[in-house]
VMD Tcl script that builds the backbone (N, CA, C; Angstrom):
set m [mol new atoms 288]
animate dup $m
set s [atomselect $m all]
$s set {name element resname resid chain x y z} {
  {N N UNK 1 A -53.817 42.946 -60.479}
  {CA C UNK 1 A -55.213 42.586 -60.493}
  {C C UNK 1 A -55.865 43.169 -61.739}
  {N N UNK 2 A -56.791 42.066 -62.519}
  {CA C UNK 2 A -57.756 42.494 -63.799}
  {C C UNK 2 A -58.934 43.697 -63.262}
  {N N UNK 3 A -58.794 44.596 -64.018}
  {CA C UNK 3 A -60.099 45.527 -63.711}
  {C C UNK 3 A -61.043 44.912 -64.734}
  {N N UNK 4 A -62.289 44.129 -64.144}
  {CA C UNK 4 A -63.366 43.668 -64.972}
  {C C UNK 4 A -64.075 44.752 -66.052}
  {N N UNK 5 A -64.217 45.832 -65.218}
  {CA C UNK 5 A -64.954 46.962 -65.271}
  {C C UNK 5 A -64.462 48.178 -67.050}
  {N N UNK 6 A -63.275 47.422 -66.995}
  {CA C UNK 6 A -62.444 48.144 -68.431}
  {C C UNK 6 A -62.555 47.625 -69.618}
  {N N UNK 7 A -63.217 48.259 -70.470}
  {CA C UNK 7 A -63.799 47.457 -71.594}
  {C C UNK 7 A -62.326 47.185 -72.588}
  {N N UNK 8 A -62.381 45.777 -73.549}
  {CA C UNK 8 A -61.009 45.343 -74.174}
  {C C UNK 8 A -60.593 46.670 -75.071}
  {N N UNK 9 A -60.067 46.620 -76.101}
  {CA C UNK 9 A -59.547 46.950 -76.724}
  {C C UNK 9 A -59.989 46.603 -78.094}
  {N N UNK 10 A -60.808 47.605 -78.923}
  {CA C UNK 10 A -61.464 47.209 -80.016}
  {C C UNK 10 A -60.850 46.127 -81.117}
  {N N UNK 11 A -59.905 46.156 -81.110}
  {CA C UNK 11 A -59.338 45.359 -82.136}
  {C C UNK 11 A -59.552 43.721 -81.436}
  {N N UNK 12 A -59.151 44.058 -80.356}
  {CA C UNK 12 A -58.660 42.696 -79.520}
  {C C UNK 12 A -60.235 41.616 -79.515}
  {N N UNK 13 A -61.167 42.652 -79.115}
  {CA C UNK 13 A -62.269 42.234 -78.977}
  {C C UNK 13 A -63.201 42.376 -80.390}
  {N N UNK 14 A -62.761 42.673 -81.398}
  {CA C UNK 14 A -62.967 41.772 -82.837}
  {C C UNK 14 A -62.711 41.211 -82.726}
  {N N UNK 15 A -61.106 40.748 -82.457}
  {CA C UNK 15 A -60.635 39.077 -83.171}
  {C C UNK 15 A -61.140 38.304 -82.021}
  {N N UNK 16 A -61.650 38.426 -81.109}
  {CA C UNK 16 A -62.082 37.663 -79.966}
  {C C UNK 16 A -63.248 36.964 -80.718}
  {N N UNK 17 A -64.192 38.549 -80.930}
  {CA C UNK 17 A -65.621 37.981 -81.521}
  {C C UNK 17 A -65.609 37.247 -82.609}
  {N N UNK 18 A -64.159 37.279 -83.801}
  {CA C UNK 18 A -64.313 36.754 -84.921}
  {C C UNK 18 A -63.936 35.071 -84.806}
  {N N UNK 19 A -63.151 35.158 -83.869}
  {CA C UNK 19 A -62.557 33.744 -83.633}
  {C C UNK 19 A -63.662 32.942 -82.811}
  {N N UNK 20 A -64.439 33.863 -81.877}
  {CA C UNK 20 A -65.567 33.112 -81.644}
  {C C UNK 20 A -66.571 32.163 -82.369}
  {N N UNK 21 A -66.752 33.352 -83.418}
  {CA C UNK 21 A -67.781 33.351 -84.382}
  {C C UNK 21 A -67.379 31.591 -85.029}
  {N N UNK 22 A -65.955 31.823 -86.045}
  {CA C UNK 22 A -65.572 30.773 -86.643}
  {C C UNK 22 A -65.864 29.782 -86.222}
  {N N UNK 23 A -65.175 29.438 -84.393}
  {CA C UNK 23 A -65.502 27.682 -83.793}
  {C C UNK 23 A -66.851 27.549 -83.929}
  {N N UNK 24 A -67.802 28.688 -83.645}
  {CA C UNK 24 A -68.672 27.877 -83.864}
  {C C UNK 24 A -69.504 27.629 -85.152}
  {N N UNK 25 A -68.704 28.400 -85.998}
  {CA C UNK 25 A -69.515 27.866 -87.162}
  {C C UNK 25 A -69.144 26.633 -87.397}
  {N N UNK 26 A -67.677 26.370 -87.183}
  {CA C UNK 26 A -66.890 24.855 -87.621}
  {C C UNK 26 A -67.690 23.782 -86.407}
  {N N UNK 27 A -68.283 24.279 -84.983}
  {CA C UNK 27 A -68.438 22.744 -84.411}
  {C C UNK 27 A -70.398 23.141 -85.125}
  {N N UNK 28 A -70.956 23.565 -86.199}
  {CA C UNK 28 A -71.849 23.604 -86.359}
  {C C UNK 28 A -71.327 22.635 -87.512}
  {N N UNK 29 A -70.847 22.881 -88.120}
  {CA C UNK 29 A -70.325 22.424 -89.526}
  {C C UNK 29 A -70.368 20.945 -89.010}
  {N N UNK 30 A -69.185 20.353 -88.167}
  {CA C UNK 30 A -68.815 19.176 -87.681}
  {C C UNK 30 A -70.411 18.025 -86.873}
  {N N UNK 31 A -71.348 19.091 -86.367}
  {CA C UNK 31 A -72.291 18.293 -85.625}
  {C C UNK 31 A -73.170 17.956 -86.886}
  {N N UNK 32 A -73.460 18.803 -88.076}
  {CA C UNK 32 A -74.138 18.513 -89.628}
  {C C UNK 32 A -73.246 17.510 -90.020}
  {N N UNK 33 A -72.260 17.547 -89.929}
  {CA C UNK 33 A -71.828 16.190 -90.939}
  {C C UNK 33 A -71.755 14.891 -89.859}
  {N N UNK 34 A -72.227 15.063 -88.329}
  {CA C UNK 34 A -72.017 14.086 -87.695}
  {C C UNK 34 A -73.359 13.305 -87.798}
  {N N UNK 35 A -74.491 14.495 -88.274}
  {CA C UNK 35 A -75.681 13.799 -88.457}
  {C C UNK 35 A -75.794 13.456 -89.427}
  {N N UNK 36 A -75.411 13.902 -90.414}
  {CA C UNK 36 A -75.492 13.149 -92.020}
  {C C UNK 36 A -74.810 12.017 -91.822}
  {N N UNK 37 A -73.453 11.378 -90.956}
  {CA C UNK 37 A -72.915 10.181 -91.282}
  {C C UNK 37 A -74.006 9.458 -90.629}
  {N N UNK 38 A -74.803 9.408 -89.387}
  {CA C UNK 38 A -75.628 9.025 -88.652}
  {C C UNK 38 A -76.870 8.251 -89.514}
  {N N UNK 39 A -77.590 9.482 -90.331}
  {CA C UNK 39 A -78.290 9.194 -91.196}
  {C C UNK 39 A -78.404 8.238 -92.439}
  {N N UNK 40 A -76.697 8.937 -93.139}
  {CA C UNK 40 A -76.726 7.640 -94.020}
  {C C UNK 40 A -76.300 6.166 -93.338}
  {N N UNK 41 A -75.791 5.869 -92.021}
  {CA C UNK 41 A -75.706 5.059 -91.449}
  {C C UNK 41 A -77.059 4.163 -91.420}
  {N N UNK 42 A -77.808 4.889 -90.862}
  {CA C UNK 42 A -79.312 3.975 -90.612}
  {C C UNK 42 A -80.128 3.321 -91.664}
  {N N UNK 43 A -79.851 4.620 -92.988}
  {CA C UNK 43 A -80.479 4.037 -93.988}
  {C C UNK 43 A -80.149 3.328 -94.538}
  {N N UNK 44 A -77.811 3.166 -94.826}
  {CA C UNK 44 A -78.000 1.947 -95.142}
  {C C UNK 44 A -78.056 0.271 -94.731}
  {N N UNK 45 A -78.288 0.754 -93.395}
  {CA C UNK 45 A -78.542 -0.534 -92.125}
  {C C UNK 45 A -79.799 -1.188 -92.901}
  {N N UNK 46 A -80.774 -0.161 -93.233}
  {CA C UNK 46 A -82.024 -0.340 -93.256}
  {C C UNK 46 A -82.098 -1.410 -94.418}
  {N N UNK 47 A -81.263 -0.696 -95.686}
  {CA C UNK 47 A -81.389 -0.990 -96.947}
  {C C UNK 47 A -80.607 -2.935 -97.347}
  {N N UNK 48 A -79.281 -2.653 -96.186}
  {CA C UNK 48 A -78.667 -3.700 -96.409}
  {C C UNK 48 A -79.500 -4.833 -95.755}
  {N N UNK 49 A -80.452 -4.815 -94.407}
  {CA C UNK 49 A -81.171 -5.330 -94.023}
  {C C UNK 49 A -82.373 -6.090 -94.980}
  {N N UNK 50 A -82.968 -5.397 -95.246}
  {CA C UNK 50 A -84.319 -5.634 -96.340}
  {C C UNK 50 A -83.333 -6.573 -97.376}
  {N N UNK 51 A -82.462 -5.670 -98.090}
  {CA C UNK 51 A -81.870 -6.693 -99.295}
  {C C UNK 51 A -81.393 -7.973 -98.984}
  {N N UNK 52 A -80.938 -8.399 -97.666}
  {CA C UNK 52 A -80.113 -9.381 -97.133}
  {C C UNK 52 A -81.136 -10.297 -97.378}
  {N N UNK 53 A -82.626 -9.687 -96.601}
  {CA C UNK 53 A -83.905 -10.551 -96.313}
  {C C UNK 53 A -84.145 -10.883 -97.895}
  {N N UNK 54 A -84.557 -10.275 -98.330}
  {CA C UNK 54 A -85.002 -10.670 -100.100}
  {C C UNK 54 A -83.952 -11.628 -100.966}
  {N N UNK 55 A -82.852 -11.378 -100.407}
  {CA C UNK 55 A -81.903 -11.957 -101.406}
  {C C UNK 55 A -81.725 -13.541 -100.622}
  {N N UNK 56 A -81.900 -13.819 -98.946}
  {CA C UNK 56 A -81.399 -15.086 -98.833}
  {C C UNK 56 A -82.732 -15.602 -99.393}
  {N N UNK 57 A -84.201 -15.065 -99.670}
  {CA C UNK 57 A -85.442 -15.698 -100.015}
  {C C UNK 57 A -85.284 -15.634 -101.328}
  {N N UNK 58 A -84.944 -15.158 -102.440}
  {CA C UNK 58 A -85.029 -15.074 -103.570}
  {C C UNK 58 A -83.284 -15.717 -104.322}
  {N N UNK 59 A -82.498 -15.428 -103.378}
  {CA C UNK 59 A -81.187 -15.992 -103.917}
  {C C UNK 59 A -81.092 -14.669 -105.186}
  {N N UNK 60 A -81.476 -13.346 -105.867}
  {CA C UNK 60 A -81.410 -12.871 -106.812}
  {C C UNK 60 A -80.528 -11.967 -106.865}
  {N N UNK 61 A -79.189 -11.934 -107.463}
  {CA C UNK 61 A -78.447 -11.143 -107.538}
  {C C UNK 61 A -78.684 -9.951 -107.107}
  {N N UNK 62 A -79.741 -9.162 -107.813}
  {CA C UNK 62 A -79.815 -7.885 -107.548}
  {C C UNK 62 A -79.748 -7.376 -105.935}
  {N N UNK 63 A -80.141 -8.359 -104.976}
  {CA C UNK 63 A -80.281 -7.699 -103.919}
  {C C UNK 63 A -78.612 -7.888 -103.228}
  {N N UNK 64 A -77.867 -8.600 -103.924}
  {CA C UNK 64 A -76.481 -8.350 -103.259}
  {C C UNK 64 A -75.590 -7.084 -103.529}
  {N N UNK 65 A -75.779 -6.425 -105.146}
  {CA C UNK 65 A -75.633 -5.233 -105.738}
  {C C UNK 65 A -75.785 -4.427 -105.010}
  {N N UNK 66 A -77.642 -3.918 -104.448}
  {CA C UNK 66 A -77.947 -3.529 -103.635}
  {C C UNK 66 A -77.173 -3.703 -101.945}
  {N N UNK 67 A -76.982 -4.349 -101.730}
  {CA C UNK 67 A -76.062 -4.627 -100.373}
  {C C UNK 67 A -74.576 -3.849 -100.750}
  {N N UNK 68 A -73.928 -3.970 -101.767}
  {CA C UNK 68 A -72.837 -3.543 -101.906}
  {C C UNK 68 A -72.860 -1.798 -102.521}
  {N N UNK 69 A -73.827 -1.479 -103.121}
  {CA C UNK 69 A -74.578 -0.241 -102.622}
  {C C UNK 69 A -74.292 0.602 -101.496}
  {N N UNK 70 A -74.913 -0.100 -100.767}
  {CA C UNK 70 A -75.652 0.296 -99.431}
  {C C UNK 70 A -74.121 0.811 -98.778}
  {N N UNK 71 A -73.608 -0.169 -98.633}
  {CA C UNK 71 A -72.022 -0.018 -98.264}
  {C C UNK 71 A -71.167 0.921 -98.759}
  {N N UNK 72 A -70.943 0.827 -99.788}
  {CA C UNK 72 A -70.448 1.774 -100.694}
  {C C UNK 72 A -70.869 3.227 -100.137}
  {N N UNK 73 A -72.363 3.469 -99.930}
  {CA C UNK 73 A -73.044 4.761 -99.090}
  {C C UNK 73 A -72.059 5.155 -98.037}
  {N N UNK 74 A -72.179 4.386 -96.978}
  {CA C UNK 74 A -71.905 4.335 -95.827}
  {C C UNK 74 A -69.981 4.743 -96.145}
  {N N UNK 75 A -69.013 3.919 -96.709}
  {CA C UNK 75 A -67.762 4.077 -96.873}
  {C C UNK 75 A -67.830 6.088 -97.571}
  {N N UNK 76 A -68.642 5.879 -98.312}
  {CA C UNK 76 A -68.305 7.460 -98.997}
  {C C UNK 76 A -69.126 8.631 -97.763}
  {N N UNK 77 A -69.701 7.640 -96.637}
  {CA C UNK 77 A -70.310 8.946 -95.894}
  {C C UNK 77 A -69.203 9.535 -94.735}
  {N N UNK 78 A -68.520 8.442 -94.655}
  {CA C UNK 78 A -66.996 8.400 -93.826}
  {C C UNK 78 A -65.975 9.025 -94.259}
  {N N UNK 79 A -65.847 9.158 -95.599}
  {CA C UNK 79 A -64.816 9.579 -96.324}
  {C C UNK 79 A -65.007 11.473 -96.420}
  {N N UNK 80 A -66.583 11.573 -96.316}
  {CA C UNK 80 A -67.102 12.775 -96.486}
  {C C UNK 80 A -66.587 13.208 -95.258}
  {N N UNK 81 A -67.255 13.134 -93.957}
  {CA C UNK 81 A -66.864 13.391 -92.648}
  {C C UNK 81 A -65.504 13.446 -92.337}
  {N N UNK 82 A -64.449 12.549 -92.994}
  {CA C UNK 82 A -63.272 12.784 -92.599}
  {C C UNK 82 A -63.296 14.056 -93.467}
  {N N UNK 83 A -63.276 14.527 -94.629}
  {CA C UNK 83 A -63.086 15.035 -95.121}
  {C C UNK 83 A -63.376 17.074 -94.490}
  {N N UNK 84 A -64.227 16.941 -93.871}
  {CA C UNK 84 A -65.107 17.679 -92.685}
  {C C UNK 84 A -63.724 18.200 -91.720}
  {N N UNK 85 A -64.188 17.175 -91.068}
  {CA C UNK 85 A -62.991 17.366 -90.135}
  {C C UNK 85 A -61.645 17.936 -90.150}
  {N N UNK 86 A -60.574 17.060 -91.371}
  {CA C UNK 86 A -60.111 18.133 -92.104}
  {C C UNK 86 A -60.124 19.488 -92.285}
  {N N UNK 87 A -60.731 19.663 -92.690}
  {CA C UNK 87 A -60.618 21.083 -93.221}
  {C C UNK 87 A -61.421 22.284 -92.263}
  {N N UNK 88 A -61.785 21.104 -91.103}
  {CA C UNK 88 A -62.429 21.958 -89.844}
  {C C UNK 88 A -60.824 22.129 -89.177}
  {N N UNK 89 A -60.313 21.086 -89.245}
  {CA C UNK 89 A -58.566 21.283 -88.428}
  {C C UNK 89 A -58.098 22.576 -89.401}
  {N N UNK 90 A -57.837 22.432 -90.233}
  {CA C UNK 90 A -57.575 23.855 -90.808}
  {C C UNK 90 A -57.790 25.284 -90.917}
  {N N UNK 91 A -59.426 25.307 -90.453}
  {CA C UNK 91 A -59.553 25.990 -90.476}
  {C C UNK 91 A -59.207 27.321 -88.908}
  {N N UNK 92 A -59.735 26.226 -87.926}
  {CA C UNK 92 A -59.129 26.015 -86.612}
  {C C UNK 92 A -57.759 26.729 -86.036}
  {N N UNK 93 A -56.698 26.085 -87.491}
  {CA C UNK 93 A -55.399 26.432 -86.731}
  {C C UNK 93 A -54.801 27.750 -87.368}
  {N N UNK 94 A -55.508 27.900 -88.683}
  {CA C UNK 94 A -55.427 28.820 -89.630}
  {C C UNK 94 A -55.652 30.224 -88.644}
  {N N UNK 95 A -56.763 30.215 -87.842}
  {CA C UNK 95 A -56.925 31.596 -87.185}
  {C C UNK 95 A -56.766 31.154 -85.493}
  {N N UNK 96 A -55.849 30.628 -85.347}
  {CA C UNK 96 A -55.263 30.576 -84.080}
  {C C UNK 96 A -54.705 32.291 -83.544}
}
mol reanalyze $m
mol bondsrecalc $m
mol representation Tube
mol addrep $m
């Protein structure tokens, strides 16, 4: 039987607290880049939206640029986040 009552073992209960510490800096890390993909998501919903509208009324190149833009955002905000994740797995297994 565990005696609750017996405090750990200083070392033990560093790396407890330190390994604590880390996850959550990494699922802090991971929920920031989940809102940044979020974000640039909307804006470029927003952006490809408006340009779509202007460009089937105007037919003017520029707003397809703009559309491929917008996209381009969105692909590099994915690439970022994977990139996140990554190196959140690493960091993760690194202090297992």
């Amino acid at each position: 039987m565990n005696d609750t009552n017996t405090a750990a073992e200083p070392t033990h209960s560093a790396i407890n607290t330190a390994q604590q510490s880390i996850a959550q800096s990494t699922a802090i890390a991971l929920s920031d880049a989940t809102d940044n993909l979020r974000n640039l998501n909307t804006l470029s919903t927003t952006a490809i939206g408006v340009a779509l509208s202007q460009y089937l009324e105007t037919g003017d190149a520029k707003f397809s640029n703009i559309i491929a833009e917008a996209q381009n955002v969105v692909t590099r905000g994915a690439e970022n986040f994977s990139s996140v994740g990554e190196k959140i797995v690493t960091v993760l297994h690194e202090n297992d």
